[in-house]
TORMI-656388 format. One record per residue (C-alpha): x, z, y; residue in three letters; residue number from 1. Coordinates in nm, 3 decimals, padded with zeros to 5 digits. Last residue first. Example, Ala and Ser with C-alpha at 12.3 -4.5 7.8 and 13.67 -1.06 7.14 Angstrom:
BEGIN
+---------+---------+---------+-----+-----+
:      px :      pz :      py :  aa :   i :
+---------+---------+---------+-----+-----+
:  01.367 :  00.714 : -00.106 : SER :   2 :
:  01.230 :  00.780 : -00.450 : ALA :   1 :
+---------+---------+---------+-----+-----+
//
This chain:
BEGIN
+---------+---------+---------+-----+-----+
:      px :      pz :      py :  aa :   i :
+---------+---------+---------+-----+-----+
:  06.547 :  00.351 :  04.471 : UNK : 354 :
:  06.722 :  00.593 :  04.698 : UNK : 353 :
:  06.459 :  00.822 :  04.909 : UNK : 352 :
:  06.408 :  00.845 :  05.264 : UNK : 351 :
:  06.397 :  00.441 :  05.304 : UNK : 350 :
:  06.167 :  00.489 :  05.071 : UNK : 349 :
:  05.867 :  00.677 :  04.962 : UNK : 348 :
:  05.783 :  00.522 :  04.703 : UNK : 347 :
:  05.435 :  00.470 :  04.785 : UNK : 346 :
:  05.551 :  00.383 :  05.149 : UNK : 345 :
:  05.804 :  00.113 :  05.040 : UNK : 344 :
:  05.563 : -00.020 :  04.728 : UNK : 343 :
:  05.322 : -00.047 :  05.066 : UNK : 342 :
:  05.590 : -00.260 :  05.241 : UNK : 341 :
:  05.696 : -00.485 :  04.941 : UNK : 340 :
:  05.334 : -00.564 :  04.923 : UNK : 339 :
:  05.303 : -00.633 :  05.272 : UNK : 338 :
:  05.626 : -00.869 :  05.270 : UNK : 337 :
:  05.511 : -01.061 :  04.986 : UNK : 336 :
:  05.156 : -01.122 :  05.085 : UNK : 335 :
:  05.291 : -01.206 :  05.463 : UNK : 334 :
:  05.550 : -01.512 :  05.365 : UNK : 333 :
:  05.285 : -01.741 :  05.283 : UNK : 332 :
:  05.053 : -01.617 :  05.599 : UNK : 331 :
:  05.345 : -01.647 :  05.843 : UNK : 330 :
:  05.370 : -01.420 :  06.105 : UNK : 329 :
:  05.577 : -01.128 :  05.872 : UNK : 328 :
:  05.798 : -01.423 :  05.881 : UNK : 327 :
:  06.061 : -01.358 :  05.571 : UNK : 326 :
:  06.434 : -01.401 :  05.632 : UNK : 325 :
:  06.485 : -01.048 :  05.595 : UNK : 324 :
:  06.722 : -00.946 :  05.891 : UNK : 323 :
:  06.585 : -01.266 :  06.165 : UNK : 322 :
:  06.254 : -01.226 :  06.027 : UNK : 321 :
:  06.225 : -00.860 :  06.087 : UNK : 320 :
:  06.368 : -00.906 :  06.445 : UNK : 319 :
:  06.125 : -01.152 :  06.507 : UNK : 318 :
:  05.857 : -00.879 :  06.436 : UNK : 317 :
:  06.082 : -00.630 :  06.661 : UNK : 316 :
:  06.075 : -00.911 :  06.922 : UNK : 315 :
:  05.710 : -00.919 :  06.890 : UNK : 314 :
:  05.616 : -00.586 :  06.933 : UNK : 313 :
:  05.807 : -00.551 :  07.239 : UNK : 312 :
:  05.609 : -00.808 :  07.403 : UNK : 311 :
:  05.286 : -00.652 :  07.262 : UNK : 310 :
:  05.401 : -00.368 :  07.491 : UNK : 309 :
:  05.437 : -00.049 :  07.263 : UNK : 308 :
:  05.224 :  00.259 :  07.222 : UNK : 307 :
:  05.278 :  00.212 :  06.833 : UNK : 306 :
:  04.922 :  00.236 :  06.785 : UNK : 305 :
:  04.860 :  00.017 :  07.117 : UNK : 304 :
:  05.154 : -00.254 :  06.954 : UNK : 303 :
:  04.955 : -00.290 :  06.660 : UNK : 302 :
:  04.617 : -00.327 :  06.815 : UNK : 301 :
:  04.775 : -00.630 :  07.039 : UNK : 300 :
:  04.960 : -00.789 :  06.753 : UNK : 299 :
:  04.673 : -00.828 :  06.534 : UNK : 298 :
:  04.833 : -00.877 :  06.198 : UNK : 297 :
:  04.436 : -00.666 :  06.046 : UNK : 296 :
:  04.582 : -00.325 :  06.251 : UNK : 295 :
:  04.710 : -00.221 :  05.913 : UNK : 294 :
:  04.942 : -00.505 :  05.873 : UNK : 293 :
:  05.080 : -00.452 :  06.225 : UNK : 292 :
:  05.118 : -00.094 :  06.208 : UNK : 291 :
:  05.331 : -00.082 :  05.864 : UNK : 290 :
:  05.510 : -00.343 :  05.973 : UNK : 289 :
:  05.649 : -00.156 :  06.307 : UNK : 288 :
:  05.687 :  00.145 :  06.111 : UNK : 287 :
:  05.917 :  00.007 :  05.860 : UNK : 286 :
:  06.093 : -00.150 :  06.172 : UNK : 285 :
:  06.132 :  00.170 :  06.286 : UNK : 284 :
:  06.243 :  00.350 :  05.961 : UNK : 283 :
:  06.508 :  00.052 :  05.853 : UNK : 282 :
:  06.799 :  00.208 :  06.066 : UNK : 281 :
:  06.824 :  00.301 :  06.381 : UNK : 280 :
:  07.006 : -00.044 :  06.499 : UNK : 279 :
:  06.877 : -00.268 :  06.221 : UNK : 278 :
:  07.160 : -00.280 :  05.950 : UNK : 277 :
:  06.904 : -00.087 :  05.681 : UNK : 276 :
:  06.621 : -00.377 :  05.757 : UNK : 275 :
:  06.834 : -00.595 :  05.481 : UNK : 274 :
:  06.698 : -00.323 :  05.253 : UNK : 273 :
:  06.330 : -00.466 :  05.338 : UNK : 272 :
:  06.310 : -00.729 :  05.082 : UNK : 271 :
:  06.550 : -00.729 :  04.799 : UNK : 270 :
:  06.460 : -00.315 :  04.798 : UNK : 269 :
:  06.136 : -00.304 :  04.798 : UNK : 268 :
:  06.083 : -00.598 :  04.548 : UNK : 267 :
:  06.333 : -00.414 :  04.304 : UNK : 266 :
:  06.154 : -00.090 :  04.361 : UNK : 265 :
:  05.846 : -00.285 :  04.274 : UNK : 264 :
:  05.979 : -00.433 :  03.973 : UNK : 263 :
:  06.120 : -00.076 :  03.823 : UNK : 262 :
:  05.785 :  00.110 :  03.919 : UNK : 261 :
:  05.595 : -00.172 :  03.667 : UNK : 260 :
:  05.299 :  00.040 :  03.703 : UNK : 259 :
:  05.347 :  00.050 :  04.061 : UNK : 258 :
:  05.067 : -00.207 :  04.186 : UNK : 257 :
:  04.832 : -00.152 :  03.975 : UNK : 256 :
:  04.834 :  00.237 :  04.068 : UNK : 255 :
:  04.793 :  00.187 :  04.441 : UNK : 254 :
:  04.568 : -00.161 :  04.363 : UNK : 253 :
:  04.292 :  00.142 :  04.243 : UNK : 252 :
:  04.230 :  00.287 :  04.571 : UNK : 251 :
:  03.862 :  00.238 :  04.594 : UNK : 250 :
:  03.786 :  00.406 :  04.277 : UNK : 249 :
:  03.984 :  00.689 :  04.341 : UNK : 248 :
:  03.725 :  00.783 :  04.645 : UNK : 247 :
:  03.858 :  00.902 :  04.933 : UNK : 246 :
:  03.679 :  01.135 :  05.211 : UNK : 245 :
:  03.844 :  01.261 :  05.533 : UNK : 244 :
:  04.026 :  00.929 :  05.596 : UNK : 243 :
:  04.406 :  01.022 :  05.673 : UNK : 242 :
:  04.552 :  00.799 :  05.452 : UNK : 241 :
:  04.902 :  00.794 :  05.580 : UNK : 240 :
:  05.035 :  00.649 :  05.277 : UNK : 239 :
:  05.239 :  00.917 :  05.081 : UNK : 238 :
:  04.978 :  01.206 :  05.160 : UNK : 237 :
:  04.681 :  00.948 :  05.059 : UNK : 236 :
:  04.844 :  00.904 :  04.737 : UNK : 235 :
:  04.891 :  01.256 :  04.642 : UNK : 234 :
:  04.506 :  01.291 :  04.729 : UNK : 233 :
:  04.429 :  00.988 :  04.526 : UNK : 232 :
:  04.651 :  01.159 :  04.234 : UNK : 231 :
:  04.461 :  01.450 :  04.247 : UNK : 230 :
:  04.126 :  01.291 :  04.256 : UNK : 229 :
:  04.242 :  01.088 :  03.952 : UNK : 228 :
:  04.341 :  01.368 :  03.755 : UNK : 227 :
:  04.019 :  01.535 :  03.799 : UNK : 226 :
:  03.856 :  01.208 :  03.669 : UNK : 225 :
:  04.082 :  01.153 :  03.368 : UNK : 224 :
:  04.026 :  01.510 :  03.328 : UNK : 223 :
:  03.654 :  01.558 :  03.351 : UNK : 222 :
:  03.695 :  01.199 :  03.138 : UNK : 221 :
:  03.849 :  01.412 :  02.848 : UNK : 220 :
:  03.491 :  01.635 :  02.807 : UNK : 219 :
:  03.309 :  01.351 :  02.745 : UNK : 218 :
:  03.212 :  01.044 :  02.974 : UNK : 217 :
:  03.413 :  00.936 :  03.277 : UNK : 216 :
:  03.312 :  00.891 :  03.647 : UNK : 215 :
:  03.534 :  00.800 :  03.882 : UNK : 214 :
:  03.738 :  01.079 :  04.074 : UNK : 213 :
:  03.657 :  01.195 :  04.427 : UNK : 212 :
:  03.933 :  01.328 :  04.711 : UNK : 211 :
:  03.830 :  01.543 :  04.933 : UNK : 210 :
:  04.052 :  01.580 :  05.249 : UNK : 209 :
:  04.064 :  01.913 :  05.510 : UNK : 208 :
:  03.908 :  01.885 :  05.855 : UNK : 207 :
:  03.843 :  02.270 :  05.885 : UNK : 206 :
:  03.829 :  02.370 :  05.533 : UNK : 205 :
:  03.453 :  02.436 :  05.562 : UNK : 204 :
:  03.371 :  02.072 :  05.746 : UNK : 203 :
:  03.577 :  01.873 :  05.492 : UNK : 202 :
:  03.476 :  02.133 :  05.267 : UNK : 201 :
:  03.061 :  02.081 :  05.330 : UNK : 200 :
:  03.118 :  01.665 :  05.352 : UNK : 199 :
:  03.267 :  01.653 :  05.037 : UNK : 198 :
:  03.052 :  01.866 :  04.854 : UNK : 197 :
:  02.731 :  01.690 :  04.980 : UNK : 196 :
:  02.873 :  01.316 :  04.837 : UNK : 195 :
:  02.992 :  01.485 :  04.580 : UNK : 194 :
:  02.646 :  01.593 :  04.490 : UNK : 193 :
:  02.455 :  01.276 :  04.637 : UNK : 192 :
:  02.587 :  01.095 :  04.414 : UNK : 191 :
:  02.412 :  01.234 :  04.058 : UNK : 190 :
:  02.536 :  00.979 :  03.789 : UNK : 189 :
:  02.879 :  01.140 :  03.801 : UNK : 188 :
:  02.701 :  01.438 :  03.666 : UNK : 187 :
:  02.922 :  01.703 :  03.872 : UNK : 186 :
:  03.237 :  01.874 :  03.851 : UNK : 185 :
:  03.367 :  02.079 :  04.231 : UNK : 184 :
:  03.668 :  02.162 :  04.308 : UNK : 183 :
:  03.832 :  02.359 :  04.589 : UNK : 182 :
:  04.199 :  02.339 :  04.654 : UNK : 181 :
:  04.452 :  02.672 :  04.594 : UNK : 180 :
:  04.586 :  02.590 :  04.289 : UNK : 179 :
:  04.278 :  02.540 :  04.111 : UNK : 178 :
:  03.939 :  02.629 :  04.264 : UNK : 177 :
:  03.552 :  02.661 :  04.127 : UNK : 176 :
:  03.211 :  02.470 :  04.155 : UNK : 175 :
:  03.043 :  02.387 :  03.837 : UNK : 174 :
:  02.730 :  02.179 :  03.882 : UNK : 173 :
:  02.462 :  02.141 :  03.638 : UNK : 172 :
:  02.176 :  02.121 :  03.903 : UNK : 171 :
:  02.152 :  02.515 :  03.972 : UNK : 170 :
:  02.002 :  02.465 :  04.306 : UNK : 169 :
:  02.065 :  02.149 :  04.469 : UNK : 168 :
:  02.015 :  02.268 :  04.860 : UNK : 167 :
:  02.094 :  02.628 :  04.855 : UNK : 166 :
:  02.325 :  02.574 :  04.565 : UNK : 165 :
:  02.568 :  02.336 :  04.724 : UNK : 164 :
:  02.595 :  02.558 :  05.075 : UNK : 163 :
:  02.626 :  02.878 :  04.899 : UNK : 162 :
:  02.921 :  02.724 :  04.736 : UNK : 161 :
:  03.058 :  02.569 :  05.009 : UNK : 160 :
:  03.055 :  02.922 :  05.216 : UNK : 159 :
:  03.203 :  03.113 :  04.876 : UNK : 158 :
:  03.497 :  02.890 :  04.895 : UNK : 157 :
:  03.584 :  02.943 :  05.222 : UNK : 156 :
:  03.515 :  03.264 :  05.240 : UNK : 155 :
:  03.810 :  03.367 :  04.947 : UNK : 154 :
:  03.711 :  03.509 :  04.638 : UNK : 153 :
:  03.731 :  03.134 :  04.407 : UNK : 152 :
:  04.039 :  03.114 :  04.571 : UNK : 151 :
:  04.209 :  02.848 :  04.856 : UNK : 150 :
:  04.521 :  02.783 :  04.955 : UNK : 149 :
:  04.593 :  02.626 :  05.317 : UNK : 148 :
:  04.601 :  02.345 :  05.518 : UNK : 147 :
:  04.302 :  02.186 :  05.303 : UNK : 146 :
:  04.277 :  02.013 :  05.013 : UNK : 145 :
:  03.916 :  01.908 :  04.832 : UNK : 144 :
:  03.870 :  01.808 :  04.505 : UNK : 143 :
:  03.626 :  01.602 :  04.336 : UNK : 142 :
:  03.501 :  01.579 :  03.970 : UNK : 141 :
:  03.305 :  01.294 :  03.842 : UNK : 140 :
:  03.123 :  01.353 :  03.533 : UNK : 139 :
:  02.964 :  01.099 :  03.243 : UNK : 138 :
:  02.700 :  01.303 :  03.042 : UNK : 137 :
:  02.786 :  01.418 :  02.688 : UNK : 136 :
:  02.964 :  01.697 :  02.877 : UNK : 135 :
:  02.664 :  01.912 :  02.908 : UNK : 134 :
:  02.779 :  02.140 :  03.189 : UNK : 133 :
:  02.529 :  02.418 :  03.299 : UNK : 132 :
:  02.833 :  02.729 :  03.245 : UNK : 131 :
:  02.756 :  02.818 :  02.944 : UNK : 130 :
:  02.711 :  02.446 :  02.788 : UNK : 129 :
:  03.041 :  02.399 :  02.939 : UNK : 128 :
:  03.152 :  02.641 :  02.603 : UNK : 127 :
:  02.994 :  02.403 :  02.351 : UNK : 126 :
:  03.161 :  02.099 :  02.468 : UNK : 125 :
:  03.496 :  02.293 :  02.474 : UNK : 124 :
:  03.469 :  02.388 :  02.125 : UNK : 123 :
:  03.402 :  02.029 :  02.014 : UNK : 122 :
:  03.673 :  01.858 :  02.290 : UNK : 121 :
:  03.925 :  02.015 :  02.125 : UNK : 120 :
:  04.093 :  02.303 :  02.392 : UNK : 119 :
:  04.380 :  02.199 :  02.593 : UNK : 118 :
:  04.219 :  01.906 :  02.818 : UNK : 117 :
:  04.369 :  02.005 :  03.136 : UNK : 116 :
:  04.070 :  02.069 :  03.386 : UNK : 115 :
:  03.882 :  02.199 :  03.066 : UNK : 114 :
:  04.084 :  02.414 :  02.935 : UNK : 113 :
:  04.210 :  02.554 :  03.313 : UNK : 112 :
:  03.825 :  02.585 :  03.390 : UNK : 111 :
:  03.759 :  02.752 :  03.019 : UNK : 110 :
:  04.013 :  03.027 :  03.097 : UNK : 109 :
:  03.896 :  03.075 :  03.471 : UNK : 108 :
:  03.558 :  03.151 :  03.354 : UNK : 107 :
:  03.620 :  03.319 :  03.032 : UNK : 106 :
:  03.882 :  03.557 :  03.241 : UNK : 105 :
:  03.578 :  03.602 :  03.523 : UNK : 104 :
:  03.300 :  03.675 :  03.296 : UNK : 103 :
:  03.536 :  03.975 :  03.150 : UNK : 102 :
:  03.630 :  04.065 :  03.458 : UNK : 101 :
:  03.279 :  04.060 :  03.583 : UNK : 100 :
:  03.164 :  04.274 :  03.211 : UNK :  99 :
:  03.447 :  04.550 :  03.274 : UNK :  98 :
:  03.284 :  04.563 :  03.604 : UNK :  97 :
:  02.970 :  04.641 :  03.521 : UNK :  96 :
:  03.071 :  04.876 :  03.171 : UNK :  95 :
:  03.252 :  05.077 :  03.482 : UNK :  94 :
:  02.928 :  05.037 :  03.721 : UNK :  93 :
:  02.693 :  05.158 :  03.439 : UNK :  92 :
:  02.960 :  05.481 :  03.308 : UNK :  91 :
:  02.951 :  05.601 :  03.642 : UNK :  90 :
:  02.557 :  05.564 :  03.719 : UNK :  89 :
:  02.511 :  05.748 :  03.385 : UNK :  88 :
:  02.808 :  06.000 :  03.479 : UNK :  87 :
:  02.579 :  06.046 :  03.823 : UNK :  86 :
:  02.267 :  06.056 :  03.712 : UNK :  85 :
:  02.317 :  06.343 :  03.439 : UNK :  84 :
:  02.543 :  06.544 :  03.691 : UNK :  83 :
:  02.225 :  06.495 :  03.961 : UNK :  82 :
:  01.967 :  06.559 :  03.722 : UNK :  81 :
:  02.153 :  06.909 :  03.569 : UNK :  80 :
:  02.124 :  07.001 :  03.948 : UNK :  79 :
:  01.769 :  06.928 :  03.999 : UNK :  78 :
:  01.667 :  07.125 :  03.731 : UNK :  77 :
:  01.892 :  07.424 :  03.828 : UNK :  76 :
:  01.704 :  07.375 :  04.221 : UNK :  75 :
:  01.367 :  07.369 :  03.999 : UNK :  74 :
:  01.458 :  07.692 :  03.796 : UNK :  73 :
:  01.599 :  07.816 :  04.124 : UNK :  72 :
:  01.278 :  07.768 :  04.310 : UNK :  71 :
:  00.975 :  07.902 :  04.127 : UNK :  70 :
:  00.885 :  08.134 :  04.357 : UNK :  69 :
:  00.889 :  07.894 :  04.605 : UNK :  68 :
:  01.160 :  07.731 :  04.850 : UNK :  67 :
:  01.009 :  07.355 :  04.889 : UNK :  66 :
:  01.280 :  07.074 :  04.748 : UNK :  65 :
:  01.392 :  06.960 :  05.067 : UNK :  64 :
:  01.786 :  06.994 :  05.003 : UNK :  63 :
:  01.741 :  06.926 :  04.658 : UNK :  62 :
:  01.627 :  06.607 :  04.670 : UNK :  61 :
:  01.856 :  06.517 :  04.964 : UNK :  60 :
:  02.136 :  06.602 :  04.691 : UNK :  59 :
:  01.904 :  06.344 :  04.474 : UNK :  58 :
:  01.900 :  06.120 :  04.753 : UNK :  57 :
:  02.279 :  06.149 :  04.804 : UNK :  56 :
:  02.399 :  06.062 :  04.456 : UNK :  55 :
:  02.112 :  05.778 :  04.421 : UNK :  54 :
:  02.346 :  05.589 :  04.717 : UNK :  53 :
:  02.691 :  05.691 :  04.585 : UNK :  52 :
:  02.600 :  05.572 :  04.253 : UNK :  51 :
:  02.463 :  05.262 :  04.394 : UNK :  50 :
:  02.828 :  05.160 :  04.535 : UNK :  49 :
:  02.818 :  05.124 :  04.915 : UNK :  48 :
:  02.933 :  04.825 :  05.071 : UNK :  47 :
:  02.733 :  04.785 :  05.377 : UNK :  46 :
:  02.500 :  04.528 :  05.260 : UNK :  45 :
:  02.432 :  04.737 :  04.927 : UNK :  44 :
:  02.348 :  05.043 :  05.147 : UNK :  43 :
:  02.117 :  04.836 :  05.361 : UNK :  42 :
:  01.957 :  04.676 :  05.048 : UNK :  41 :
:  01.891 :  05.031 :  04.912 : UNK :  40 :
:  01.767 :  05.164 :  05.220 : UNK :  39 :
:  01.549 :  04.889 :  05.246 : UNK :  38 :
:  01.394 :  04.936 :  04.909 : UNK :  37 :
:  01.387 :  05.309 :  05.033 : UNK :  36 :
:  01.114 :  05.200 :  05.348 : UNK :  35 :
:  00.931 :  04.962 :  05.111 : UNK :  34 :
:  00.855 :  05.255 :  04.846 : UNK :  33 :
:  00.721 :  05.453 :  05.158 : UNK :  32 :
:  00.598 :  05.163 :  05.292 : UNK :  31 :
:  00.338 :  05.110 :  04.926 : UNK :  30 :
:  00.289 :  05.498 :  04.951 : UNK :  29 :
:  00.424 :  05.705 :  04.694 : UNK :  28 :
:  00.293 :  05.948 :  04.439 : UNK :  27 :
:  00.059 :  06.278 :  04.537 : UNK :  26 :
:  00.206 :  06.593 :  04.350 : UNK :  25 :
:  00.103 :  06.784 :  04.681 : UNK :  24 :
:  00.369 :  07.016 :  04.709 : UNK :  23 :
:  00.685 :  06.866 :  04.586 : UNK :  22 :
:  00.534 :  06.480 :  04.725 : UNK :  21 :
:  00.520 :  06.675 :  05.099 : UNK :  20 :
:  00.865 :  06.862 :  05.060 : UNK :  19 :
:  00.975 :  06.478 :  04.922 : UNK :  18 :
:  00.868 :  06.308 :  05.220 : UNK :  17 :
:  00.963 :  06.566 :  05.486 : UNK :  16 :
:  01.311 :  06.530 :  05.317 : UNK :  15 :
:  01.330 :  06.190 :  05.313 : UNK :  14 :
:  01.225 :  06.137 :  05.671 : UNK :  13 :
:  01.600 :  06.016 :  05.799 : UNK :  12 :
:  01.806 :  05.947 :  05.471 : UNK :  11 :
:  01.929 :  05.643 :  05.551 : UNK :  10 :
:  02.086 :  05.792 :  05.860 : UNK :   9 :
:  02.247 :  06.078 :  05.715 : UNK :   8 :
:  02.579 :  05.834 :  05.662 : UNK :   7 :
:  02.567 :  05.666 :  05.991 : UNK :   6 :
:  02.482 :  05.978 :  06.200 : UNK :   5 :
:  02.817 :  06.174 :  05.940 : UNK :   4 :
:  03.012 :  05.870 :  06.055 : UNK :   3 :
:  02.996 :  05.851 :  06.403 : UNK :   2 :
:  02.757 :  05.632 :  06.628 : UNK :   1 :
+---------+---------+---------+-----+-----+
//
C-alpha cells in the first residue's frame, strides 16, 4: 500500500457523508460517529498528532462541500475554520507538551528527593500525596537490575508497568527508574506488590535480579529501604548470589558481619593468607571452600560444582589444613574458617589488598 492509499484511507466515505449532511441538514448516525471514533483511535495508534487528523477532515470538508450558488461564501467559511482549527490545535498540543515536561521534571525531581532524602520530610510528605504515596504508612521499595540500563521511556519499563496496574490498579504504587534499574515503592504491608513486581522484571529484564528492602515508616524509611535493596544487590554481585529475588531482610549477617571491616579483614587475612603459597595462588582453594560450605560440607555436591572427583576434593581440603592449620572437616574449626571465607568474598579478596 503506498503512502497517499494509507493517508486517504481514513477518509474513505467522508465526502459522500458530508455532501449528504450539506444537503440534507440531517445529523449523524450512531456508526457514522463510531466509524470517525475509529479513525481517530487509528490515527492515534499510528502516531499521528490530532491536529494533523482534524486538518485533513476539514480539507475533506471542503473538498465535498456541494458546489451551489452559495459556494464560495461556504468554501471562505470553511477556510477561516481550518486556519482557526489549526493554530487552536497548535497552541493545545504546545501548552500539552509544555504540561508532560513539566509533569515529568516534578516527577523525576521528587523521585531523586525522595530516593535520597534531600527535601524535609514535611514538604516531601505532601508532594507523595500527588503521586498516591501517603508516607505515614511503612514502604518497601524494590529494585530490579538487569544487563542493561533502563528509563522510565524505554519498553521495558512501560511492559512492568502496564503489568502492575492491570492487576492492582492505582493501589498507591509508584513505579519509576534510577540509574538505569527499575523501582518500584509500595505499602510494605501490601506483599503481594513486590512480590508481583519482582516476578514481572525478572521475567521483563530477561532474568535480571530484584532486590527488596524492609519496610520502614516515613518518608526516611523509603530510603533506608531503597538503600537496602541496593546494597543487597551489591551484595549478591560480590557473593555469587544468583537467586532471581532477594530480600534485604534475609541477608542481614552480610552487614553484621563487616561492621567491624578492620576485624574481619584481620580474620581474612590470619586465616586464608597462608593459602597465597598454594601452587596458583589462594583463588582455587578459595573456590574449593567456597563450594564445599555452600553444598551443606557435602563433599560429593562440592566436588560435582567444581566438576572434580570427590578424591580430588579432598586432597585440596587437606591441602587447606596442611597451609592454615584449620580442618575445614572439623565442626570446631568450620565456623571460623566459613566466616573468614565469606568476609573473603564480601571483601573481595585475594583480588584486592586488605
Amino acid at each position: 500500500m503506498t503512502k497517499q492509499n494509507t493517508q486517504e484511507q481514513p477518509l474513505d466515505g467522508y465526502s459522500g457523508l458530508v455532501s449528504e449532511v450539506a444537503r440534507t441538514g440531517r445529523r449523524l448516525t450512531r456508526d457514522e460517529v463510531d466509524s470517525r471514533r475509529a479513525v481517530g483511535e487509528a490515527a492515534a495508534a499510528a502516531g499521528q498528532s490530532l491536529r494533523s487528523a482534524i486538518r485533513d477532515h476539514v480539507v475533506g470538508m471542503r473538498a465535498a462541500w456541494p458546489r451551489t450558488e452559495a459556494w464560495d461564501s461556504a468554501d471562505r467559511a470553511l477556510a477561516a475554520v481550518e486556519q482557526v482549527i489549526d493554530a487552536l490545535a497548535e497552541g493545545y498540543e504546545r501548552a500539552q507538551r509544555l504540561a508532560v515536561r513539566e509533569e515529568e521534571s516534578f516527577r523525576r525531581e521528587f523521585i531523586d528527593d525522595l530516593l535520597h532524602g534531600r527535601s524535609s520530610l514535611g514538604r516531601l510528605a505532601e508532594r507523595a500525596e500527588r503521586f498516591g504515596l501517603r508516607l505515614a504508612r511503612g514502604h518497601a521499595v524494590a529494585v530490579a537490575q538487569g544487563s542493561r540500563a533502563y528509563s522510565e521511556a524505554d519498553p521495558v519499563a512501560r511492559r512492568v508497568d502496564e503489568a502492575m496496574h492491570g492487576r492492582f490498579g492505582e493501589r498507591s504504587i509508584l513505579l519509576t527508574t534510577k540509574e538505569g534499574r527499575l523501582i518500584c515503592i509500595a505499602p510494605g504491608d501490601d506483599k503481594d506488590v513486590l512480590v508481583h513486581f519482582a516476578k514481572q522484571a525478572h521475567a521483563a529484564t530477561d532474568g535480571g535480579q530484584v532486590a527488596i528492602g524492609r519496610q520502614h515508616a516515613g518518608a526516611g524509611g523509603v530510603v533506608q529501604s531503597y538503600e537496602e535493596a541496593l546494597s543487597t544487590l551489591d551484595l549478591a554481585a560480590r557473593m555469587g548470589l544468583d537467586a532471581p529475588v532477594l530480600h534485604s531482610a534475609d541477608q542481614l549477617v552480610y552487614p553484621v558481619l563487616t561492621r567491624d571491616r578492620q576485624a574481619m579483614a584481620d580474620l581474612v587475612t590470619s586465616t586464608l593468607g597462608p593459602l597465597r603459597e598454594a601452587r596458583g595462588g589462594a583463588g582455587p582453594l578459595l573456590d574449593t571452600l567456597t563450594a564445599y560450605f555452600d553444598a551443606g560440607c557435602v563433599a560429593a555436591q562440592a566436588a560435582r560444582s567444581l566438576s572434580l572427583s570427590v578424591r580430588a576434593l579432598t586432597y585440596r581440603l587437606e591441602r587447606i589444613h596442611h597451609l592454615t592449620g584449620t580442618n575445614p572437616t572439623d565442626p570446631l574449626h568450620r565456623y571460623t574458617l566459613q566466616t573468614a571465607v565469606i568476609g573473603a568474598r564480601l571483601l573481595d579478596w585475594p583480588r584486592s589488598e586488605l
